[in-house]
C-alpha positions as CSV (number, residue, x, y, z in Angstrom):
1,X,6.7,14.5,-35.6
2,X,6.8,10.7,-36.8
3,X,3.6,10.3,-38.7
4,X,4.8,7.9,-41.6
5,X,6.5,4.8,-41.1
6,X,10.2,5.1,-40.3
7,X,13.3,4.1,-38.4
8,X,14.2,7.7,-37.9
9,X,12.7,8.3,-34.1
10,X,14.0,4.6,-33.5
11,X,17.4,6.3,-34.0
12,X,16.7,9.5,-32.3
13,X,16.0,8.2,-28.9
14,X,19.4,6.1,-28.8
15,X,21.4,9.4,-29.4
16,X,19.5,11.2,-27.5
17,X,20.1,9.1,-23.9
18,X,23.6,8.6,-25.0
19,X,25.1,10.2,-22.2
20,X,22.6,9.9,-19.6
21,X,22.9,8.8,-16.2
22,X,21.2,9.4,-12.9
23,X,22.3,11.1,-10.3
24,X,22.1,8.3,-7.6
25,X,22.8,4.5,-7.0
26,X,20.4,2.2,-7.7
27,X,19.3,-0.2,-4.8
28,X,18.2,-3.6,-6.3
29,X,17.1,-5.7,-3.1
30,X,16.7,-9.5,-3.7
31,X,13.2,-11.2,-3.9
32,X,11.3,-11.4,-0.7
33,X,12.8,-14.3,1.7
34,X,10.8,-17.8,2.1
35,X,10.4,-16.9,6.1
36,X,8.4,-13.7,5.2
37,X,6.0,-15.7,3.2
38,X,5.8,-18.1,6.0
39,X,4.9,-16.0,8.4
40,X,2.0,-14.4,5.7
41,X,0.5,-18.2,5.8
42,X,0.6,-18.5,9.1
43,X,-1.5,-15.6,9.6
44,X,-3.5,-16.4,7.1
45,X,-4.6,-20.0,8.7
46,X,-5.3,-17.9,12.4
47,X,-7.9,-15.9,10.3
48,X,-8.9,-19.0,8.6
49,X,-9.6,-20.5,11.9
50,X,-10.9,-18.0,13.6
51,X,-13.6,-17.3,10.4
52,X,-14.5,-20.9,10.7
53,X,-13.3,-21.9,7.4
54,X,-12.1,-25.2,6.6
55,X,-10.1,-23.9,3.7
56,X,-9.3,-21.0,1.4
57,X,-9.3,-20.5,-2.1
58,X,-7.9,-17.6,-3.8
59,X,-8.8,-17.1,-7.8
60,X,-6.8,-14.7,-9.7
61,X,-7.5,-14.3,-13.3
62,X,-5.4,-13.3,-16.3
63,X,-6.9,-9.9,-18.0
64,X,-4.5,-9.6,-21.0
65,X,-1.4,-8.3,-22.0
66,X,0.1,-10.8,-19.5
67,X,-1.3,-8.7,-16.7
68,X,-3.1,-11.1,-13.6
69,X,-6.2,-9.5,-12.3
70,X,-5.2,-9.4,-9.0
71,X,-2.3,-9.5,-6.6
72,X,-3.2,-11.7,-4.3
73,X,-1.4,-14.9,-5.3
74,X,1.5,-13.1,-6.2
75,X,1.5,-11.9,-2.3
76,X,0.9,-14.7,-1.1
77,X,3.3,-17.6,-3.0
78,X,5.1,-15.4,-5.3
79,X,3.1,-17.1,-8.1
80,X,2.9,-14.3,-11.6
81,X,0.3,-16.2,-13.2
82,X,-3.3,-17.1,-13.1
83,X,-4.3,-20.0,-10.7
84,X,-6.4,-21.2,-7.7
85,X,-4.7,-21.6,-4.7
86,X,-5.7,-24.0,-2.3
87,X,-5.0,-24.0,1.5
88,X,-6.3,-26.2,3.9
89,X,-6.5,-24.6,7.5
90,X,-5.0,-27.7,9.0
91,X,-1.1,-27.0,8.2
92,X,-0.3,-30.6,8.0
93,X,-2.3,-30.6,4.5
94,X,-0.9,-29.8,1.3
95,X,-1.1,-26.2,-0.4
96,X,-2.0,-27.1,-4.2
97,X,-2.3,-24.5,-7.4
98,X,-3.8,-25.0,-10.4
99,X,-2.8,-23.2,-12.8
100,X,-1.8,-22.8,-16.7
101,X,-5.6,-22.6,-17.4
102,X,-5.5,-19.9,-20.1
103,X,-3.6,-18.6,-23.3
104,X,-1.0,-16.7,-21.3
105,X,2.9,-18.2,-22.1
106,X,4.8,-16.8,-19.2
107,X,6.7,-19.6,-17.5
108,X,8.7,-19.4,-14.2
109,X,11.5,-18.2,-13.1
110,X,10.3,-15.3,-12.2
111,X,7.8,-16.6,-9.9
112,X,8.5,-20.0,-8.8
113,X,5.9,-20.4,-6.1
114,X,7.0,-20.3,-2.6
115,X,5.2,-22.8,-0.1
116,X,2.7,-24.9,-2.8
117,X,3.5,-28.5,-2.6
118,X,1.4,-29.2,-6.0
119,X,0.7,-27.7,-9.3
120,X,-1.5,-28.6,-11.0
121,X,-1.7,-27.9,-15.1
122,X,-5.3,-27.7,-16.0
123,X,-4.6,-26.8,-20.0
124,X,-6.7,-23.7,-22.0
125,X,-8.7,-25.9,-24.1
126,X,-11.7,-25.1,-26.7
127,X,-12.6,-26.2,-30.1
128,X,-11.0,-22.9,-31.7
129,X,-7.7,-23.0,-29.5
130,X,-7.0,-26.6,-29.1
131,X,-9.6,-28.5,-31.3
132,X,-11.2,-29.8,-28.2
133,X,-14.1,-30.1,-26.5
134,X,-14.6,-28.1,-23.2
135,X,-13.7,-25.1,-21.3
136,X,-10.9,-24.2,-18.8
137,X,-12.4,-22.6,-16.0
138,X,-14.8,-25.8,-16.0
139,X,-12.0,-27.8,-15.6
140,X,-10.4,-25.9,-13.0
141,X,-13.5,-25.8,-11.2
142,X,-14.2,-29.6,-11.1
143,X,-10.2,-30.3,-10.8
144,X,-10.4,-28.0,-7.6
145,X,-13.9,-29.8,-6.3
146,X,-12.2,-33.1,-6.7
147,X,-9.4,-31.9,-4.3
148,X,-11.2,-30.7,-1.8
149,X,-13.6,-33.7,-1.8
150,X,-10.2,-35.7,-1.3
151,X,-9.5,-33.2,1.5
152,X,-13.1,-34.3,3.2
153,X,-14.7,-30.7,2.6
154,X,-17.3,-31.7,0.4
155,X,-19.5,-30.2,3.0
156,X,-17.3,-27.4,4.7
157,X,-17.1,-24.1,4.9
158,X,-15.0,-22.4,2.1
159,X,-13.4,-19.2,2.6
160,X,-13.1,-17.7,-1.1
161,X,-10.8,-14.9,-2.1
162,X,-10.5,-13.0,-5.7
163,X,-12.6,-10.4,-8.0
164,X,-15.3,-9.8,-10.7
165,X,-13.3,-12.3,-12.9
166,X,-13.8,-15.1,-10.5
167,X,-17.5,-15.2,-10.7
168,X,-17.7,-17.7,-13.4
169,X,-15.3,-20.0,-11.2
170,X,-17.2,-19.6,-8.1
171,X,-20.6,-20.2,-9.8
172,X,-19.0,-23.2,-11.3
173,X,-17.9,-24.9,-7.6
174,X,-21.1,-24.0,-6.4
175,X,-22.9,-26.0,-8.7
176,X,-20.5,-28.9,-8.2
177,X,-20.2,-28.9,-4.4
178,X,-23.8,-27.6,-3.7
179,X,-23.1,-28.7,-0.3
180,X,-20.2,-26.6,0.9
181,X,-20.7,-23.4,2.5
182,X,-18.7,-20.6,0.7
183,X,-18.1,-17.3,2.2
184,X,-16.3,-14.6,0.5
185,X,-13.3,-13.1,2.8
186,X,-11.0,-10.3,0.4
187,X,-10.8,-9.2,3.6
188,X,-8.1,-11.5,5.2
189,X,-6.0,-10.1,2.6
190,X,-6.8,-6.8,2.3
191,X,-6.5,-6.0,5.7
192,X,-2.9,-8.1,6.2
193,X,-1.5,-5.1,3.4
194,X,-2.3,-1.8,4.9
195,X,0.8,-1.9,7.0
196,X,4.4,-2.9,5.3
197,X,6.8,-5.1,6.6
198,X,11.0,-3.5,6.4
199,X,11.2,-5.8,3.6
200,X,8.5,-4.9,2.0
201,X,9.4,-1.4,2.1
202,X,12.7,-2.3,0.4
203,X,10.9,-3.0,-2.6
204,X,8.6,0.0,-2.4
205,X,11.7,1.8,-2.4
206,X,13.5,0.5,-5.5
207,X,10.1,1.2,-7.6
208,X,10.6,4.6,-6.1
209,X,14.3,4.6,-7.1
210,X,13.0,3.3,-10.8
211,X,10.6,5.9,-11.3
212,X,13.0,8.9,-10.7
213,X,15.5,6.8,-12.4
214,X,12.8,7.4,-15.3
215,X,12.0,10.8,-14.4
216,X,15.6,11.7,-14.7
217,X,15.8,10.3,-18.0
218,X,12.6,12.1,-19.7
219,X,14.0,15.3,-18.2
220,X,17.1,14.2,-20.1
221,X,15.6,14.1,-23.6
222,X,13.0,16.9,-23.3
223,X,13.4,20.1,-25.4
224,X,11.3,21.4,-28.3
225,X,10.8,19.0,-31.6
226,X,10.9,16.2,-29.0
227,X,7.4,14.2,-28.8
228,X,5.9,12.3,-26.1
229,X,6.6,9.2,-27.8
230,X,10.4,9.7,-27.4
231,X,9.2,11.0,-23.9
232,X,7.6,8.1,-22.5
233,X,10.8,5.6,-24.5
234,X,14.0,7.5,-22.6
235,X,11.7,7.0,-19.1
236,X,10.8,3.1,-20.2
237,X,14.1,2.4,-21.4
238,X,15.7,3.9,-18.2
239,X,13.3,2.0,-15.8
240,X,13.2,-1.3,-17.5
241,X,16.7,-1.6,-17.9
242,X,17.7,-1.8,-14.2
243,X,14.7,-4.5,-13.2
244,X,11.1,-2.4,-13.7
245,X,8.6,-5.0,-14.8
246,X,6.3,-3.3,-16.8
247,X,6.7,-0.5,-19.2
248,X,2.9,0.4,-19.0
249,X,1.8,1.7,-15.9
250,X,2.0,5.2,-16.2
251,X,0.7,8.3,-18.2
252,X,2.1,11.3,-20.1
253,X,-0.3,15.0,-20.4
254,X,1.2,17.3,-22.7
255,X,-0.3,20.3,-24.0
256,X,-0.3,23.8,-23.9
257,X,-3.2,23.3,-20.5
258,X,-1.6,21.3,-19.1
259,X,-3.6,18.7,-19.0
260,X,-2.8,15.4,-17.6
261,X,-3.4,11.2,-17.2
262,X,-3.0,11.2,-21.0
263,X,-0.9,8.7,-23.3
264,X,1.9,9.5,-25.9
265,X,0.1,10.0,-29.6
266,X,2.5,12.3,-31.5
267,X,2.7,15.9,-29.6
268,X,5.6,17.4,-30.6
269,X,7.2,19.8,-27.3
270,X,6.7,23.5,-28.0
271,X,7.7,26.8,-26.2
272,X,4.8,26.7,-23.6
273,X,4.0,23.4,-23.1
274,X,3.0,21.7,-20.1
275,X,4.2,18.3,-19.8
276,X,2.6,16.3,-16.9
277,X,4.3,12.4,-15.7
278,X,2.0,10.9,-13.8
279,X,3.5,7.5,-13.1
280,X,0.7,5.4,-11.3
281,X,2.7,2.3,-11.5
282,X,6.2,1.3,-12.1
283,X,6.7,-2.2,-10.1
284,X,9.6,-3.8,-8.3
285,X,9.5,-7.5,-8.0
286,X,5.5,-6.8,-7.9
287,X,5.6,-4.1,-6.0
288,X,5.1,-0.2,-7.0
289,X,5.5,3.2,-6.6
290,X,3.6,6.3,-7.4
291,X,5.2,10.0,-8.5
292,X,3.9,13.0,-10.2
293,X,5.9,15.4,-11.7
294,X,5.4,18.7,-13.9
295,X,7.9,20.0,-16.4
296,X,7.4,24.0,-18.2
297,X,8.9,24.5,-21.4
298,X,9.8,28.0,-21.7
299,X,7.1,31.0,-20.3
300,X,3.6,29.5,-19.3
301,X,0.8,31.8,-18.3
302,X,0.7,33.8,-14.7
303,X,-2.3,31.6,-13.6
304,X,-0.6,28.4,-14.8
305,X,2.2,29.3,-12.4
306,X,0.0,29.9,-9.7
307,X,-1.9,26.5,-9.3
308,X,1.6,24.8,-10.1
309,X,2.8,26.9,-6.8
310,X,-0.6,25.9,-5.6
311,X,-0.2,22.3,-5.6
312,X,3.3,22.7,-4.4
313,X,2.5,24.6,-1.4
314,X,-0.3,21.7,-0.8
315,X,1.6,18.7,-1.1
316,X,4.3,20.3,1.6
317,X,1.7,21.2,3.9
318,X,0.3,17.8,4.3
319,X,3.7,16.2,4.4
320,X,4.8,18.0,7.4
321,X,1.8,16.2,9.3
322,X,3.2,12.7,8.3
323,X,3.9,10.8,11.7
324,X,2.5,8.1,13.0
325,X,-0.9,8.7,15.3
326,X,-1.7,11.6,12.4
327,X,-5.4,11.5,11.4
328,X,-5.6,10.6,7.8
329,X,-8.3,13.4,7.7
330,X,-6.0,16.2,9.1
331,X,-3.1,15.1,6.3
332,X,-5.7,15.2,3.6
333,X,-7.6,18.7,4.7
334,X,-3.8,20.4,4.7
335,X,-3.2,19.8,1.0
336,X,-6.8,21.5,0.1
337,X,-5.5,24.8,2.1
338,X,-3.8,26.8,-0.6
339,X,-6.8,26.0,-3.3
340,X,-9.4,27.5,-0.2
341,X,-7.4,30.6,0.3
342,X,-7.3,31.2,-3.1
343,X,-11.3,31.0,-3.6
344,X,-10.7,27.9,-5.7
345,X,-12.4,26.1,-3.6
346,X,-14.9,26.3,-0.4
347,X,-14.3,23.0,1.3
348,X,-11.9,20.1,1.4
349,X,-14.9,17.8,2.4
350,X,-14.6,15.2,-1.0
351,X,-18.8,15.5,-0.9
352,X,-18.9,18.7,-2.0
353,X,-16.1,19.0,-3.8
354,X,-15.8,19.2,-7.7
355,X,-13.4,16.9,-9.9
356,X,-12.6,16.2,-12.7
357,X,-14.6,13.2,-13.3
358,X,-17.9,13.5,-11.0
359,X,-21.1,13.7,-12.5
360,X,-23.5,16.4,-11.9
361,X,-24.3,18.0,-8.6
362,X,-28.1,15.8,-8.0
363,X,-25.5,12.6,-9.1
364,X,-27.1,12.7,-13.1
365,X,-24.9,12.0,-15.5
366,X,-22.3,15.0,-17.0
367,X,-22.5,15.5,-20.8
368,X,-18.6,16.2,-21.8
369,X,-19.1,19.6,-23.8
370,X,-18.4,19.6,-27.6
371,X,-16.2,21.5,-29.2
372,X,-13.6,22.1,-31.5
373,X,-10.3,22.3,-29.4
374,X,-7.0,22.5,-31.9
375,X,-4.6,20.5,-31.5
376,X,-2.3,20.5,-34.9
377,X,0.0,17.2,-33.8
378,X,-3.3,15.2,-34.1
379,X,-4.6,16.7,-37.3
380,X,-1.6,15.8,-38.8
381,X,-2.7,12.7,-38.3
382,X,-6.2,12.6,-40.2
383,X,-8.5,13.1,-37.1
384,X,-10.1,16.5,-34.9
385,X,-10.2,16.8,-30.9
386,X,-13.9,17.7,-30.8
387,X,-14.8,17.5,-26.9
388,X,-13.5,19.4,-24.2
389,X,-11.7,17.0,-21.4
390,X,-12.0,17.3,-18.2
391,X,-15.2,18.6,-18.6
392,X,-15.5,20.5,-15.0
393,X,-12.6,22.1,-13.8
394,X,-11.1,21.1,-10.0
395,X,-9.0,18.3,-8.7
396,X,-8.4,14.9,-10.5
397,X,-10.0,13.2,-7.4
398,X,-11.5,14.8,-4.3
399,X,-8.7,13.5,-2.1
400,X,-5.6,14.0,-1.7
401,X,-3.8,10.4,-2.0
402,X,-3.6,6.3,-1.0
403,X,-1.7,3.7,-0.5
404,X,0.7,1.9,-2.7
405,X,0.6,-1.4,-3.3
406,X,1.2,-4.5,-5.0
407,X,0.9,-4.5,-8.8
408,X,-2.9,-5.2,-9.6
409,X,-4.0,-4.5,-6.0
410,X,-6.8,-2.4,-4.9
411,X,-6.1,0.9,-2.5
412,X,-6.5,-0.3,1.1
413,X,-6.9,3.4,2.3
414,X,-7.6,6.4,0.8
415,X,-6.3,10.0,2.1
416,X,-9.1,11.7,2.4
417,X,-11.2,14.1,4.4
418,X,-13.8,11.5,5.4
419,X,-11.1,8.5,6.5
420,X,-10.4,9.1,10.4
421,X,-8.2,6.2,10.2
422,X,-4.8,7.6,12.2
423,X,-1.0,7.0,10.3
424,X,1.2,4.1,11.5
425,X,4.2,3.2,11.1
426,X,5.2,0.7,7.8
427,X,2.1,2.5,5.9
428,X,2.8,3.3,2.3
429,X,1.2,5.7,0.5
430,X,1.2,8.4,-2.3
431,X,0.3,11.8,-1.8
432,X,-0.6,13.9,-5.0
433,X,-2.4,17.5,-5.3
434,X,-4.3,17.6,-8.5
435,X,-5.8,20.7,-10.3
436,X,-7.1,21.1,-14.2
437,X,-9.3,23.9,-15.6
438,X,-10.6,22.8,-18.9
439,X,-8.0,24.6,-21.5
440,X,-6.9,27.0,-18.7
441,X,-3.8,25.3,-16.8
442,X,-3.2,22.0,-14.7
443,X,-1.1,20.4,-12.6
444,X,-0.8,17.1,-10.8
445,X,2.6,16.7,-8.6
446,X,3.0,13.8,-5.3
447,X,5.4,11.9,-3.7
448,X,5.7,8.2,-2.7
449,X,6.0,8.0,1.0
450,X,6.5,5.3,4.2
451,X,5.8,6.1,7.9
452,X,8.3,5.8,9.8
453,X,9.0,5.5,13.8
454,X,9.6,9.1,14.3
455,X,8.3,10.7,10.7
456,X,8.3,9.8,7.1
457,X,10.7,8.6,4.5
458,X,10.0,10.3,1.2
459,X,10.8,7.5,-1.1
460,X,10.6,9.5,-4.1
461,X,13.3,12.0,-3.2
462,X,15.7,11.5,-5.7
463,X,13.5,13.9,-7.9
464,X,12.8,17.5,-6.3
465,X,9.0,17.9,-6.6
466,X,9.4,21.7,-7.7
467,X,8.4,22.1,-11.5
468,X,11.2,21.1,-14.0
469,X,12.0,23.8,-16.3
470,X,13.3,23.3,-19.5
471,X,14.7,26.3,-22.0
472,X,12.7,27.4,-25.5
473,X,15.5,26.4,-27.1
């Protein structure tokens, strides 16, 4: 393990993917044509209209890291930033975004809007930052209350799209148009993304392709003496090389439990280990993909293999039902089978189901038990695991899967056993059976999946879902 400060695991993970490569071409399809974002705006103004609103405004905020806080801009202009986006209902008036309104220094291409007539650069100002007076989302506020007052909707009705970091923003047009009628509408969005264009899909499918891509490469460098450092690098490095976006979107578990949705901190792979990669998120031109896999080094426990065969078993059952028509409900309840017959479990309902994370039975809150739990890769490092995680044992989440979206998006569906929402075709979704007994055994394996016509593609195919094994030595 690298505990000091060194070059050496810098040097390691070069030789180590030496001669790597995957198994399969990479598809790269080109950014989204200007038609299909036409075709968004025009149904965007028909649900304008028919909501009554003379406008809509969609806020998305930046949240760090040069992350946005939402999607929805990127969707709908292929804009990567932060910005306001203006559109008149009437199509014969201009689109404008303002934008450039905080500390973030990413500059176009990628992301040279598609469709916006005007930008506007509002500036991040503030004594400490610029040594002037003011603040930015002030100015974009009274910037964006000027325009639509040149616009004549001083007194319309506002149709207003974003999240929790628009609240600020909103309150600020309020107070300076207090004659304007806002109404908030997410849902014009939301519900135009819960079925996928073919081009769309395209892209879901190269995130697919990246992530076993990356999958291909960890299974590459993993052996015992390896850590989840050099783990989580040979998948980055493989991912990010051929066009993934971000190198942060996905998780590493590695312990003797296995014990998953953890980050790399030093573990050094042993005979016995467990290693989980749940990748939530690896993106595609803004849009992602979502795979679990599970990887044994050398003999793990009887019961260990069982809820790994468990999980298996679960995530083919419900796949078979993928068609179009298919209740969501029936896909979800199939996965929950195998944990039922073998007492785990007495219901697939998600009310009365434990997880990992839910709080006590009356809704109280859970206290996480404490106790010493060894872990020697972390004591080498000066500190003690002193709480038991997850604190209940069961599922990750009490359902079986959702849909995939763009980066930053919420889940438009869930797959679960109280959704009677039925399958079409162009839906895109992950499904991933979960199970974790506190310091006991765990597992979390799923595949990325479209509807199709007549069935399902399994967009993640390129890596078998069965358990990888790798030899003690």
């Amino acid at each position: 393990m690298n505990i000091h400060q060194s070059n050496a695991a810098a040097r390691r993970i070069g030789s180590l993917l030496t001669d790597f490569a995957p198994d399969f071409e990479f598809s790269a399809p080109l950014p989204l044509p200007v038609d299909e974002f036409e075709e968004r705006l025009r149904r965007i103004r028909r649900q304008a209209v028919e909501a009554g609103h003379d406008a809509i405004l969609i806020h998305t905020g930046g949240v760090g890291w040069f992350h946005t806080s939402n999607a929805y801009l990127r969707y709908i202009c292929d804009w990567m930033r932060e910005g306001v986006l203006i559109i008149p209902t009437d199509a014969d008036k201009a689109i404008v975004l303002l934008s450039f309104f905080t500390q973030s220094v990413l500059l176009p291409p990628g992301g040279e809007p598609v469709l916006v007539d005007e930008i506007w650069q509002i500036g991040p100002i503030g004594r400490e930052y610029a040594d002037r007076p003011g603040d930015s989302v002030v100015k974009t506020a009274e910037k964006c209350a000027a325009i639509l007052g040149d616009l004549g909707l001083a007194k319309g009705q506002i149709g207003r799209i974003g999240d929790r970091t628009s609240l600020t923003f909103w309150a600020g047009l309020e107070e300076l148009l207090p004659k304007c009628k806002f109404v908030a509408d997410n849902g014009i969005l939301d519900r135009m993304q819960k079925v996928r264009s073919p081009r769309e899909i395209e892209m879901f499918r190269a995130a697919a392709q990246l992530i076993s891509i990356g999958t291909q490469a960890a299974y590459h460098v993993i052996r015992p003496g390896v850590t989840d450092h050099e783990i989580y690098a040979a998948f980055t490095h493989a991912q990010l090389a051929l066009g993934g976006e971000t190198g942060d979107g996905y998780q590493i578990g590695i312990n003797e439990f296995g014990t998953h949705c953890g980050k790399p901190y030093g573990h050094v792979v042993r005979p016995g280990d467990l290693i989980n990669l749940y990748i939530s998120n690896v993106t595609y031109r803004g849009y992602t993909a979502q795979t679990a896999r599970m990887i044994a080094v050398g003999t793990i426990t009887p019961h260990q293999d069982d809820v790994l065969a468990a999980c298996l078993d679960g995530v083919r059952r419900a796949e078979k039902l993928i068609k179009p028509g298919a209740l969501m409900r029936d896909v979800n309840n199939a996965a929950f089978e195998p944990y039922i017959e073998r007492g785990w479990l007495a219901s697939a309902e998600a009310r009365t189901m434990p997880y990992n994370w839910s709080a006590m039975p009356g809704g109280e809150a859970r206290l996480i038990p404490q106790q010493y739990v060894k872990d020697v890769d972390w004591e080498a490092q000066g500190r003690r695991l002193m709480h038991v995680y997850p604190a209940t044992y069961g599922p990750h989440n009490p359902n079986l899967g959702h849909s995939i979206g763009m980066a930053g998006a919420q889940n438009s569906f869930n797959i679960s056993s109280h959704n009677y929402d039925r399958l079409e075709e162009g839906m895109v979704f992950v499904l991933h059976t979960q199970w974790l007994e506190p310091q006991a055994a765990g597992c979390n394996i799923g595949d990325c999946y479209v509807v199709t016509k007549d069935g399902f593609e399994n967009l993640s195919r390129h890596t078998p879902l069965e358990v990888f094994r790798v030899a003690e030595a």
